[in-house]
N, CA, C and O atoms as a MOPAC input file, in Angstrom:
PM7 MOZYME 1SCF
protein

 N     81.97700 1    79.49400 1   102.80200 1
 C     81.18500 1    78.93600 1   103.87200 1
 C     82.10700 1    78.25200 1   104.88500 1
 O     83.00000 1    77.55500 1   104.40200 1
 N     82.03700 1    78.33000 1   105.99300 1
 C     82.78200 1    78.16300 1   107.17400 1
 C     82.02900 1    76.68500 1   107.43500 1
 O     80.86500 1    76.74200 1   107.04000 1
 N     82.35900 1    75.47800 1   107.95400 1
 C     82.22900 1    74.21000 1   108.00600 1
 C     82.59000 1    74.19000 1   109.61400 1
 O     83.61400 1    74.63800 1   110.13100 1
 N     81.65200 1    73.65300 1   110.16100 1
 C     81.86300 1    73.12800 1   111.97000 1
 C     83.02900 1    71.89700 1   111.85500 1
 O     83.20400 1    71.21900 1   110.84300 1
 N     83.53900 1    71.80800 1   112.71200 1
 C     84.10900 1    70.38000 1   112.51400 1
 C     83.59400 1    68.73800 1   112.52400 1
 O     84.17900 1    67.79000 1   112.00100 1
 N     82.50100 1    68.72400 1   113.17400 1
 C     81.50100 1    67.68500 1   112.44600 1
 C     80.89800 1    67.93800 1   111.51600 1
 O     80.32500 1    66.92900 1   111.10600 1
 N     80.59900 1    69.29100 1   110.58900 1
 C     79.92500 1    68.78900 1   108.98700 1
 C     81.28700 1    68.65700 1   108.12300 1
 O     81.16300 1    68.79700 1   106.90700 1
 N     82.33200 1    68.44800 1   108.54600 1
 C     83.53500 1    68.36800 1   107.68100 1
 C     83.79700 1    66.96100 1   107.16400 1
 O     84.63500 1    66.24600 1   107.71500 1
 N     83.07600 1    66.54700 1   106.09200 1
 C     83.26500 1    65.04500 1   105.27300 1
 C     84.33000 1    64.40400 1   105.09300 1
 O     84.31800 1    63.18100 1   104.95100 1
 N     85.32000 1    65.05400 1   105.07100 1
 C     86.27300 1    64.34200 1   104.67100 1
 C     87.72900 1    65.52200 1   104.61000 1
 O     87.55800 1    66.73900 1   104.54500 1
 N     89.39900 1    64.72800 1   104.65500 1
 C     90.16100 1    65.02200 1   105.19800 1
 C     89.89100 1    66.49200 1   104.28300 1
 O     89.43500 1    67.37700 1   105.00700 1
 N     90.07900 1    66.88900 1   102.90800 1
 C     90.23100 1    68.13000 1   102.19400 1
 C     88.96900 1    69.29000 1   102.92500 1
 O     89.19800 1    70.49400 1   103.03300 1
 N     88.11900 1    68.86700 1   103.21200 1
 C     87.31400 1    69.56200 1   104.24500 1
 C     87.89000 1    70.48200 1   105.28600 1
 O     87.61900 1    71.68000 1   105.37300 1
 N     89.07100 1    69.52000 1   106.41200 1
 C     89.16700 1    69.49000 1   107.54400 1
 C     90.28800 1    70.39700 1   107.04100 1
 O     90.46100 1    71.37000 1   107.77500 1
 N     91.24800 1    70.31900 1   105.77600 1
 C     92.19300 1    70.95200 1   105.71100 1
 C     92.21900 1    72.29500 1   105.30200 1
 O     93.15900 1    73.08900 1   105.27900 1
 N     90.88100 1    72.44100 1   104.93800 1
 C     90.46400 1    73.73900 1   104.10800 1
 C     90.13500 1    74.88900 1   105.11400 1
 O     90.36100 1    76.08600 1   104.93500 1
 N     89.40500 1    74.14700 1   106.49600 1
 C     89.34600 1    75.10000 1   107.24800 1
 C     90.39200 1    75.52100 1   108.43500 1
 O     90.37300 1    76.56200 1   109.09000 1
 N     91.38300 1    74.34200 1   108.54100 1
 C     92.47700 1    74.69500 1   108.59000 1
 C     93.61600 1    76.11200 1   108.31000 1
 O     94.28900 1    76.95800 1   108.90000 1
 N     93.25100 1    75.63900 1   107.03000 1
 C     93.98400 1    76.73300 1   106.57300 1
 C     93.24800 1    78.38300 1   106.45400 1
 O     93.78300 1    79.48800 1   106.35900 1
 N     91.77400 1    77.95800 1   106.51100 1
 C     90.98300 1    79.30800 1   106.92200 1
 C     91.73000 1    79.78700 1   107.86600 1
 O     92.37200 1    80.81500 1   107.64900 1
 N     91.81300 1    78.97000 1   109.42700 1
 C     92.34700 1    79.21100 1   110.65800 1
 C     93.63600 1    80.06200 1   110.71700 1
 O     93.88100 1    81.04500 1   111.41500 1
 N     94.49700 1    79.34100 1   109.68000 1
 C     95.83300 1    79.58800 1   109.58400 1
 C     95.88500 1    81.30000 1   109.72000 1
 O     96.27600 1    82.08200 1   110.58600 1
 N     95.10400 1    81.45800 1   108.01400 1
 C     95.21500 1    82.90600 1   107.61800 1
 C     94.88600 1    83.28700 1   108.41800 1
 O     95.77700 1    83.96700 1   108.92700 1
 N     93.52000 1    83.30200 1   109.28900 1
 C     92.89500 1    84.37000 1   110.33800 1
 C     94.57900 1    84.24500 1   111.55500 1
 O     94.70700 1    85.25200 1   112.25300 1
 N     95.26700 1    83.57100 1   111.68000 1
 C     95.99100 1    83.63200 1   112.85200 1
 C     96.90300 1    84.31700 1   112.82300 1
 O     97.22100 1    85.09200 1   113.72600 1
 N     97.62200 1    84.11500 1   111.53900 1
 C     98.73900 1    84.78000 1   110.56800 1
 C     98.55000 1    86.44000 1   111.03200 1
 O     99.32300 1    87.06900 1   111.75400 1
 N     97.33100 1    86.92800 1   110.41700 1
 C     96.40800 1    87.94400 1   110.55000 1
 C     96.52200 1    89.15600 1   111.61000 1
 O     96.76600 1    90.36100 1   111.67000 1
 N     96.09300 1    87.73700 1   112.62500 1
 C     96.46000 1    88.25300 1   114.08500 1
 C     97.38100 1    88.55200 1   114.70300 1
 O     97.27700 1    89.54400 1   115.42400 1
 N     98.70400 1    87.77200 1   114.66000 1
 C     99.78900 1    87.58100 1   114.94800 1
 C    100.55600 1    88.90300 1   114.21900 1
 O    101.44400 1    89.38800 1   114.92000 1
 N    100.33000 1    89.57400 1   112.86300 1
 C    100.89100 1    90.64900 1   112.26400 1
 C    100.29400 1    92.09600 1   112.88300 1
 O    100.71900 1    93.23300 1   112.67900 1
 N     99.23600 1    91.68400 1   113.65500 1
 C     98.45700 1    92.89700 1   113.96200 1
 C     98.87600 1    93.06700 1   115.36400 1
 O     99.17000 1    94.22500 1   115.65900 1
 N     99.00400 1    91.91700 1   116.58200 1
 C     99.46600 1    91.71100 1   117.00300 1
 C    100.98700 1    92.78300 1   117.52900 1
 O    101.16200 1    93.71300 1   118.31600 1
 N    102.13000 1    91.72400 1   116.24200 1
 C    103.67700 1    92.56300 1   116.19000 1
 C    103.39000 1    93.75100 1   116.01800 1
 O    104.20400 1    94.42500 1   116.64900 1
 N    102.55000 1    94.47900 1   115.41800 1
 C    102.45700 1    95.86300 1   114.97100 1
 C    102.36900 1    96.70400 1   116.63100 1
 O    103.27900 1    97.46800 1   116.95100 1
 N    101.51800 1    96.51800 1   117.30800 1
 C    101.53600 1    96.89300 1   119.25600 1
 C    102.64700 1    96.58100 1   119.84300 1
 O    102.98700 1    97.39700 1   120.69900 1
 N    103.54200 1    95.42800 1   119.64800 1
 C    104.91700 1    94.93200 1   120.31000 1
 C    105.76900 1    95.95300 1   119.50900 1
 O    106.67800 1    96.42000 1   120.19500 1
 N    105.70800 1    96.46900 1   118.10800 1
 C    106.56500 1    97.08300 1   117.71100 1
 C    106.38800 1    98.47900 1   118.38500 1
 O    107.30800 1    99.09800 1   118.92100 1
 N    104.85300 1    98.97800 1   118.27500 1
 C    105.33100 1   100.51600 1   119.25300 1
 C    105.24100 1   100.36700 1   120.24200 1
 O    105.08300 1   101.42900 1   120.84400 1
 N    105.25900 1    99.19800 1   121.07600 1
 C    106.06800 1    99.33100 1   122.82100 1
 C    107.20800 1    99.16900 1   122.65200 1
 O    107.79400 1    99.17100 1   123.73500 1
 N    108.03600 1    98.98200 1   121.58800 1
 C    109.19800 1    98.74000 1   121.95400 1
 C    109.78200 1   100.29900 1   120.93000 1
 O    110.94800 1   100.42100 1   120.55500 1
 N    108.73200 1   101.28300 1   120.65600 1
 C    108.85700 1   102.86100 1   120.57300 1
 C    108.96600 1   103.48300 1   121.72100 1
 O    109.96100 1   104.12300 1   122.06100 1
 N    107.86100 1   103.31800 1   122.44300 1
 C    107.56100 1   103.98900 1   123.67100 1
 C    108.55000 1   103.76000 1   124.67600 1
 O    108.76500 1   104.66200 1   125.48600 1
 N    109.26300 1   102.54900 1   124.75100 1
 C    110.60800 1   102.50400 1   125.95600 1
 C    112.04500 1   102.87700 1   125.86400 1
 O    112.53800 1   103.16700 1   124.77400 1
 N    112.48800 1   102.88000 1   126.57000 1
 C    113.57100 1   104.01800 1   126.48200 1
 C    114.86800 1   102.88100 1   126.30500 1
 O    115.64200 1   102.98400 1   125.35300 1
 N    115.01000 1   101.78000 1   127.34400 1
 C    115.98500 1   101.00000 1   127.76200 1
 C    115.65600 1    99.47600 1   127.29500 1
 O    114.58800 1    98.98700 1   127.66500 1
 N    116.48600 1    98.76900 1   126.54700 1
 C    116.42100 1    97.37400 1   126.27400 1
 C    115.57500 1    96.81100 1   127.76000 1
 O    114.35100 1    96.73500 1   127.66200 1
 N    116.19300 1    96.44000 1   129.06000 1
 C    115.69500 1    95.93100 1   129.79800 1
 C    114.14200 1    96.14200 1   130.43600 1
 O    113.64200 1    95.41000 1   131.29100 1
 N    113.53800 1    97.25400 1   129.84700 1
 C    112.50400 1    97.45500 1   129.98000 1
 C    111.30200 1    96.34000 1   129.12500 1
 O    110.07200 1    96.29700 1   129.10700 1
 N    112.43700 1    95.49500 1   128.44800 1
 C    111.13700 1    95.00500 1   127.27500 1
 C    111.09100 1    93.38900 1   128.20900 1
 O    110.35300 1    92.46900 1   127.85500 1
 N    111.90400 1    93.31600 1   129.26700 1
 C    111.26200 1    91.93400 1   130.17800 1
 C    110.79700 1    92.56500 1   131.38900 1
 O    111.41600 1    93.25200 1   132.20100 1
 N    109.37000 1    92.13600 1   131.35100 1
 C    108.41300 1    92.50000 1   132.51200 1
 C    107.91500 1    91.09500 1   133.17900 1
 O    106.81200 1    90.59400 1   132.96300 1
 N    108.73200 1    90.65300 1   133.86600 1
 C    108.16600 1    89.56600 1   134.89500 1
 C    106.59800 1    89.38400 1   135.30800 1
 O    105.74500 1    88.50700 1   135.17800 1
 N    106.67900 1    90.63400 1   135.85000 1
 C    105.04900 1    90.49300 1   136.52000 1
 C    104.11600 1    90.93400 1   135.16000 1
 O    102.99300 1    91.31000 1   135.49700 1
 N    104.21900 1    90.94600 1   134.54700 1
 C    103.57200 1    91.14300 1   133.07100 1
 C    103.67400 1    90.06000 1   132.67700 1
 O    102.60700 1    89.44600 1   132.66100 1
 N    104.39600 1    89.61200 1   132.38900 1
 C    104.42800 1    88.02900 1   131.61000 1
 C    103.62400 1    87.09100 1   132.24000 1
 O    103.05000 1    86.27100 1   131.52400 1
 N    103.44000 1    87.04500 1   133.69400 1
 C    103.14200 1    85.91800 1   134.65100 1
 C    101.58700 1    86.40600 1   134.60400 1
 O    100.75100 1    85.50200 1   134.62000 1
 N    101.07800 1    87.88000 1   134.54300 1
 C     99.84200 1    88.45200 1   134.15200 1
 C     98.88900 1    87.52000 1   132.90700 1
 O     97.73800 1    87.08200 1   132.89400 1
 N    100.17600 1    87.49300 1   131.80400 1
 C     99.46300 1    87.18100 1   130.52900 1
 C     99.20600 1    85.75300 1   130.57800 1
 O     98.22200 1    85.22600 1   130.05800 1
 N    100.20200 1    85.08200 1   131.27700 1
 C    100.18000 1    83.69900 1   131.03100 1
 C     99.13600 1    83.00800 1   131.89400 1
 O     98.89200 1    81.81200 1   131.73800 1
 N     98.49600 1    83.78100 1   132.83600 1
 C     97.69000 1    83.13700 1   133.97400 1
 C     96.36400 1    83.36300 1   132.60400 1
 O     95.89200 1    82.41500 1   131.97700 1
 N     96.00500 1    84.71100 1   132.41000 1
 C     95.01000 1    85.34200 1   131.53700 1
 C     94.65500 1    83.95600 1   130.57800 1
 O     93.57700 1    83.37000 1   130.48200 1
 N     96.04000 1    83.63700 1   129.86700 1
 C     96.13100 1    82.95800 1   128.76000 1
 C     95.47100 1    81.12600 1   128.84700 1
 O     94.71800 1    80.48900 1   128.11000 1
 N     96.24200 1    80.76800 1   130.18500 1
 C     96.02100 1    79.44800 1   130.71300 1
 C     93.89100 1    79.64600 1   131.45700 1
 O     93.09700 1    78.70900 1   131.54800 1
 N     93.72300 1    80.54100 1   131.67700 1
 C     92.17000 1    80.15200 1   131.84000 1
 C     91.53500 1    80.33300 1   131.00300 1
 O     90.37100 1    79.94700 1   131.10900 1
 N     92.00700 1    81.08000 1   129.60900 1
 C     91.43500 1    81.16400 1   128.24600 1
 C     90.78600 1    79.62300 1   128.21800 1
 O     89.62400 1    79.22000 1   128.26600 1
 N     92.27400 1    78.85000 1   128.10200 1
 C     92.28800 1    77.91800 1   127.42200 1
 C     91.21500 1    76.80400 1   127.68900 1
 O     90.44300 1    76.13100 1   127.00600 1
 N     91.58500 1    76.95400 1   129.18700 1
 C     91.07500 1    75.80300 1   129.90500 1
 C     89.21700 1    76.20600 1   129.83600 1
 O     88.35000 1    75.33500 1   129.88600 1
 N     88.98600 1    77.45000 1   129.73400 1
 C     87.76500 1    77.94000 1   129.52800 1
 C     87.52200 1    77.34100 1   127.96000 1
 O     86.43100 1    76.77300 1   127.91300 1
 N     88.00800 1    77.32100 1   127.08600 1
 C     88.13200 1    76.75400 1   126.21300 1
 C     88.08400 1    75.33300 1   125.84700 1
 O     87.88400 1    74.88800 1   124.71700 1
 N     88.29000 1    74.67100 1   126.92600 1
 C     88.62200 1    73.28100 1   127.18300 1
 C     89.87700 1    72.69400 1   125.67300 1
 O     89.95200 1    71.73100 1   124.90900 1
 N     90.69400 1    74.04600 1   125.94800 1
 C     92.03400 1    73.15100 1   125.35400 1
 C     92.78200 1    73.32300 1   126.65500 1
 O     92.40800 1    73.85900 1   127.69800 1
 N     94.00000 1    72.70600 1   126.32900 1
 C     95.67900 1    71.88800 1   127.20400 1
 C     96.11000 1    73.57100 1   127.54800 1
 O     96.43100 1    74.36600 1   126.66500 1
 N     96.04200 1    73.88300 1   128.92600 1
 C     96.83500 1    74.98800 1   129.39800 1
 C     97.89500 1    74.89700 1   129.29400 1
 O     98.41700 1    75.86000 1   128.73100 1
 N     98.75300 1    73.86600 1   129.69600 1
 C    100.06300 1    73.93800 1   129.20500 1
 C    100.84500 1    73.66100 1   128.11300 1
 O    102.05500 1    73.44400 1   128.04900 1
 N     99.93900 1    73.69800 1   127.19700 1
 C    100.16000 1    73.68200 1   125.68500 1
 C     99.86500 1    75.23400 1   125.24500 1
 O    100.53000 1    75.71000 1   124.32500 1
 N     98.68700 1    76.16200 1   126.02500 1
 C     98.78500 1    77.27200 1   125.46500 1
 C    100.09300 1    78.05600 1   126.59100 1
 O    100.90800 1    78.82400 1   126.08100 1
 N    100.12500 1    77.86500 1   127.52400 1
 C    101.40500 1    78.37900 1   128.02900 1
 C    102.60200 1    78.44300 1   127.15600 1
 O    103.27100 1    79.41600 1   126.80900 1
 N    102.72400 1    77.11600 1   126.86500 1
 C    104.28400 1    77.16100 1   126.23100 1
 C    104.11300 1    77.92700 1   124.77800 1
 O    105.17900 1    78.43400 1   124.43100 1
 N    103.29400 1    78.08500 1   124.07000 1
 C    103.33300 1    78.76300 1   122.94900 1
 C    103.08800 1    80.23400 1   123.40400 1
 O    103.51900 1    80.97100 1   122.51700 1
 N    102.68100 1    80.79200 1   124.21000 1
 C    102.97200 1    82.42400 1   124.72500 1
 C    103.77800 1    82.61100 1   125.39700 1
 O    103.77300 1    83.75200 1   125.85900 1
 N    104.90300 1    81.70100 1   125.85500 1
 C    106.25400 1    81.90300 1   126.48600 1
 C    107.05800 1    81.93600 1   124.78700 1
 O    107.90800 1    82.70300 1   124.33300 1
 N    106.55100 1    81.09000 1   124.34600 1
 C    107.50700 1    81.53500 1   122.93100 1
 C    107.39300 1    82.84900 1   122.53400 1
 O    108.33100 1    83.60300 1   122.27300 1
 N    105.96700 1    83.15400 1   122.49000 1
 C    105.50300 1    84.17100 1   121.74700 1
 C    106.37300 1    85.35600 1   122.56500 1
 O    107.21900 1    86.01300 1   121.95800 1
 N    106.18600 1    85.50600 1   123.53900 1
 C    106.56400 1    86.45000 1   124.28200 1
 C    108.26000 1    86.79300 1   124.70000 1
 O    108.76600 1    87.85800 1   125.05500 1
 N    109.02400 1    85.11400 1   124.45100 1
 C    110.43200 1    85.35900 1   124.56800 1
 C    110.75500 1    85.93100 1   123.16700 1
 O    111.77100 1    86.60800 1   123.00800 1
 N    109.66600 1    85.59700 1   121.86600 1
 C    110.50600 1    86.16200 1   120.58600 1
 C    110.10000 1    87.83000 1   120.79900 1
 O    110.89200 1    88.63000 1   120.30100 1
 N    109.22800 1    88.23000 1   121.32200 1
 C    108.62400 1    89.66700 1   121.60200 1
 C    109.60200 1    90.50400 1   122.18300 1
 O    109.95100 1    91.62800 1   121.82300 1
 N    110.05800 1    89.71200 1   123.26600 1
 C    111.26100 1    90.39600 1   124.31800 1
 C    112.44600 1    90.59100 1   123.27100 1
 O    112.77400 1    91.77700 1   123.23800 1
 N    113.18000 1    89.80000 1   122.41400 1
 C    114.43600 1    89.81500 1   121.76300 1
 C    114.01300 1    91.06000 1   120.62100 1
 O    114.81900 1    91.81000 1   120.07000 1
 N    112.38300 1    91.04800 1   120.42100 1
 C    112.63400 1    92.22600 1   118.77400 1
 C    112.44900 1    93.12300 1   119.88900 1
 O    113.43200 1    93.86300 1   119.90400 1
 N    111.66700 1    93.41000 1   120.82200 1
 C    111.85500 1    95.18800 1   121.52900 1
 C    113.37500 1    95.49300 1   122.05500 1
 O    113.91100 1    96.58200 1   121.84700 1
 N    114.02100 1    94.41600 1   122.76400 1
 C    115.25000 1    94.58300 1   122.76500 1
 C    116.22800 1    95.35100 1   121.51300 1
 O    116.70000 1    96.48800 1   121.49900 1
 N    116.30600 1    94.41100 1   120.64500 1
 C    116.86900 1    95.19000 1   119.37200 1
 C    116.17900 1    96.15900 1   118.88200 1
 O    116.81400 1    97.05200 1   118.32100 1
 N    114.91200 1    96.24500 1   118.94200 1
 C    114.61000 1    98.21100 1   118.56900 1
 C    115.58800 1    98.92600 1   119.16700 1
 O    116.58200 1    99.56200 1   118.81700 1
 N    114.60700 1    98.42800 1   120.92000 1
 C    115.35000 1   100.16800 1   121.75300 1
 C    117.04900 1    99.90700 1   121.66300 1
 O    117.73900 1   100.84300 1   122.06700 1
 N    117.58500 1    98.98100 1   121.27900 1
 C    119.25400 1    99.19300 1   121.42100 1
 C    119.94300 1    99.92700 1   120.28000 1
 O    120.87000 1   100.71900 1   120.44700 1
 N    119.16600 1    99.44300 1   118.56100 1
 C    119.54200 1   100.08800 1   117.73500 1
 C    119.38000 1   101.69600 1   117.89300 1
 O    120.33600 1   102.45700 1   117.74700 1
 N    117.69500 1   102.25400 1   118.29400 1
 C    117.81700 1   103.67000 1   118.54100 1
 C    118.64000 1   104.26000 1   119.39100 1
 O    119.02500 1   105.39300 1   119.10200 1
 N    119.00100 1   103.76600 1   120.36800 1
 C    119.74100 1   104.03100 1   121.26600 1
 C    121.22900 1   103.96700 1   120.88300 1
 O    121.91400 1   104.87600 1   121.35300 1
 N    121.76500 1   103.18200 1   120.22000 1
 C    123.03000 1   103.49100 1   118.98100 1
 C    122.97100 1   104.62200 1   118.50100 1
 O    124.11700 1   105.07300 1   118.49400 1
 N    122.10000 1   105.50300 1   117.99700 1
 C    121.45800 1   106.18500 1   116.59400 1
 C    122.11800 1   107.55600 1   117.67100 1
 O    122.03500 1   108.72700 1   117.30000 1

């Protein structure tokens, strides 16, 4: 049973669905890498895996999520600049290793 955050009694409550959260994110985030891994099939050249106007796409997308959301835009910014600088370094090392090969 899934608990709102006001019927949550007490801290083991709050932590339980927490960690519901966690897994579902975990989840996401693997399903996620699995699409970053075949774009970084589909391109030919390391430098192809930084897209400026793509990034600035996602992050606008991302920041009215939030704020639609009424969480901190620049709290979800900075965690999809992470997300997205660790994204850039693994398509990088795909297409360079095949490109070794």
């Amino acid at each position: 049973m899934i608990n709102k955050p006001k019927d949550c009694n007490n801290k083991q409550d709050v932590r339980q669905e927490i960690d519901r959260i966690d897994k579902a994110l975990i989840e996401l985030f693997a399903e996620r890498h699995a699409y970053v891994t075949r774009m970084a099939e589909l391109k030919n050249d390391p430098h192809e895996a930084f897209d400026a106007e793509r990034i600035e796409a996602v992050i606008a997308k991302v920041r009215q999520r939030a704020l639609d959301l009424g969480l901190d835009d620049d709290q979800a910014e900075m965690t999809w600049r992470n997300l997205i600088e660790w994204n850039i370094n693994f398509e990088k090392g795909i297409i360079a290793a095949r490109n070794r090969k």
